[in-house]
N, C-alpha and C positions, 0 to 999 in steps of 0.2 A: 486515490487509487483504490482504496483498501473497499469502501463502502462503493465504489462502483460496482468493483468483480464480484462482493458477495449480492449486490441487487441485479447482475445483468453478465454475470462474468461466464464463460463456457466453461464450465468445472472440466474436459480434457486438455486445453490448452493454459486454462489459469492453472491448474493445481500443481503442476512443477517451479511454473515462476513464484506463489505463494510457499512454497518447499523452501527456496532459492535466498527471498526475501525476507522472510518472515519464521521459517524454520517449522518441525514438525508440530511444536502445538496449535498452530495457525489449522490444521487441516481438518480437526471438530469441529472447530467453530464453520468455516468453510461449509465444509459437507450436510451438517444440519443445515446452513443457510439456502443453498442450494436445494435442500429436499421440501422445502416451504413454499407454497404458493404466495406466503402475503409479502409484498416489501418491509412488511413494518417488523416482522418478524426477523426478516431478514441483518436488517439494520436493527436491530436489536442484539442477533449474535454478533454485529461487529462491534458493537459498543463495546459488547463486551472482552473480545480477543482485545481488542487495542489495552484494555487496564490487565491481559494476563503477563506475569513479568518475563515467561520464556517467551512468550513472543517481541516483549519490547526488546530483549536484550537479542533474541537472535535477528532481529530487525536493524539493533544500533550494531552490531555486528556485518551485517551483509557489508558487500562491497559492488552490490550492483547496480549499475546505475539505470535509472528510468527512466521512460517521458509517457508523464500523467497527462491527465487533465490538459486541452489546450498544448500539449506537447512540453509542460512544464517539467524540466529534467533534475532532477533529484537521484538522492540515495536514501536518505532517510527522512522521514519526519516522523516526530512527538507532541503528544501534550503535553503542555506542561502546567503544572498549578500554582497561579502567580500569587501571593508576590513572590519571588524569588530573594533570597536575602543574600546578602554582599557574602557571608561567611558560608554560605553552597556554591559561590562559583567557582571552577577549578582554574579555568584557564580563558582569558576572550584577546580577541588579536584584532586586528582590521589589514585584511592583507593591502601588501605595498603594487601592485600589480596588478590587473584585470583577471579577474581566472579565467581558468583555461574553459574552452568550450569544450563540452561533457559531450561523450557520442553515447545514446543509450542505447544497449543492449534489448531493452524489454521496450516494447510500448503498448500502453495501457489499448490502444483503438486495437489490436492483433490478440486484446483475450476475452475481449466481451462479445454474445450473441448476436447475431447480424440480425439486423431490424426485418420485420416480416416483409416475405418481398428479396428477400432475398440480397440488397444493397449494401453493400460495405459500410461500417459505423463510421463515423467523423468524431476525430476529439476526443 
């Protein structure tokens, strides 16, 4: 989600759900990304928000639910740098029941620029 809306995303309708999601340090990175013509520049400031820690923690913080990518509905994701060792896990479960199906609030195809032409994005 992150690295769409900074390569394709409408900075007036992304930048409150990025507010929302990801909390105020997410919105330099954002708004330099946006003032860039190149993608690569682009995805370069996301690389970077993703490793800043206000925005991971106001991210594992949100309680908003998504549908990314393909309508893939989420709250949060992370990187994480493996291996991960048995004495950093706090807590792991495997729920006894199907989860519940997520209704998302935000969808990623309602923040990104509509392709020339004028035609509503897909996905």
């Amino acid at each position: 989600m992150l690295y769409t809306l900074f390569g394709m995303g409408d900075p007036d309708r992304a930048r409150p759900i990025l507010l929302q999601c990801f909390g105020r340090a997410i919105l330099p990175y954002a708004d330099k990304a946006w003032a860039c013509a190149d993608l690569t520049d682009r995805f370069a400031l996301c690389d970077r928000a993703i490793l800043d820690r206000k925005v991971v923690s106001a991210h594992h913080a949100s309680t908003v639910i998504i549908a990314g990518r393909h309508e893939t509905v989420f709250t949060s994701a992370f990187l994480l740098k493996l291996p991960i060792p048995a004495s950093a896990v706090v807590r792991a479960w495997s729920p006894a029941e199907r989860p519940l199906q997520l209704r998302p609030s935000v969808h990623l195809s309602d923040l990104i620029q509509p392709p020339l032409g004028g035609a509503s994005p897909q996905g």
